[in-house]
N, C-alpha and C positions, 0 to 999 in steps of 0.2 A: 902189776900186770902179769907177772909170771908167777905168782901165784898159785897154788890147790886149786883153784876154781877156774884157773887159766884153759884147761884141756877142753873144758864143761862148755865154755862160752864158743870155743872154734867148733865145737861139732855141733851148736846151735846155729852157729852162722852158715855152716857146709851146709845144712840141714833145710835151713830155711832159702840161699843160693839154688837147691836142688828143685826146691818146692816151685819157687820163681821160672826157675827152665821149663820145668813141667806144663806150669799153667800158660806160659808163654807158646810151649808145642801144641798145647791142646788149641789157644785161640788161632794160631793159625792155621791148623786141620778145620777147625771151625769156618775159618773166613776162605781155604781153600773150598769147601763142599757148599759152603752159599755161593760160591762164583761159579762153581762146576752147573750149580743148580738155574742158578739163574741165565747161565750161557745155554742150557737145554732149553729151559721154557721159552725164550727168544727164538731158539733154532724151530720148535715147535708152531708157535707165532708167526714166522715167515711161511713156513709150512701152509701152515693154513688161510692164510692171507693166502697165499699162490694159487692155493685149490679154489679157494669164494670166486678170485678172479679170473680164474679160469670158467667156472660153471658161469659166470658174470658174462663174460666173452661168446660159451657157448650156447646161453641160451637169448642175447642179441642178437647170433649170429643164424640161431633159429627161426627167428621172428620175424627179420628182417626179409620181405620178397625178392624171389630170385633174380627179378630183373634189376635191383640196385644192387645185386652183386655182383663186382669189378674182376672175379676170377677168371677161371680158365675158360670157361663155357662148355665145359662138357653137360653141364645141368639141361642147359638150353637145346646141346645138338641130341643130347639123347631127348630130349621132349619131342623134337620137331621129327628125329626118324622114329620114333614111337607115334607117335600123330599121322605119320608115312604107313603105318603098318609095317616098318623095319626091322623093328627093336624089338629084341627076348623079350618076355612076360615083366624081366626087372630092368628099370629102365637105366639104374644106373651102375651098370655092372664093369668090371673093367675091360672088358670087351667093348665096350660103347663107343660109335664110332666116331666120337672125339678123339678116341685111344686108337682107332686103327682107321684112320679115313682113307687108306687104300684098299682096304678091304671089299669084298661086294657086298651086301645086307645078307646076300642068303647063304654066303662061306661064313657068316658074321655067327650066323645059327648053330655051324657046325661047330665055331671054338667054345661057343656057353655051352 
């Protein structure tokens, strides 16, 4: 075992011990940057699911007529003091006197 040929055989075994670490760092750099990768393409995926359901939401909410809608009614009061001859040219401006109903119609003029 201690032998001439003794020296030979420990720096094959360090040799190939190094080789082993090596290939071991690389697979886990490996399985690190697929998990990185794969956590992005998800983050990306909810992303995008968000936005479908959103444009999903907004264009229900498009379609849908104003009178099954349960908001605030400014849609409606600017309709009716626009139908009055009240209301600016744009009927739904934030001035609309859902937004200031103490307002008169014709001071309503001066703030558009």
């Amino acid at each position: 075992m201690f032998g001439p040929g003794w020296r030979g055989a420990e720096k094959r075994v360090i040799r190939i011990r190094i080789i082993i670490i090596i290939i071991i760092i690389i697979i886990i750099i490996i399985i690190i940057i697929i998990i990185i990768i794969i956590i992005i393409i998800i983050i990306i995926i909810i992303i995008i699911i968000i936005i479908i359901i959103i444009i999903i939401i907004m264009i229900i909410c498009l379609k849908l007529p104003l009178r099954r809608c349960t908001a605030c009614g400014v849609c409606q009061e600017a309709r009716e003091t626009k139908a009055r001859g009240n209301a600016p040219s744009g009927a739904l401006t934030a001035n609309s006197p859902a937004h200031y109903p103490t307002v008169a119609p014709a001071q309503q003029r001066v703030l558009v």
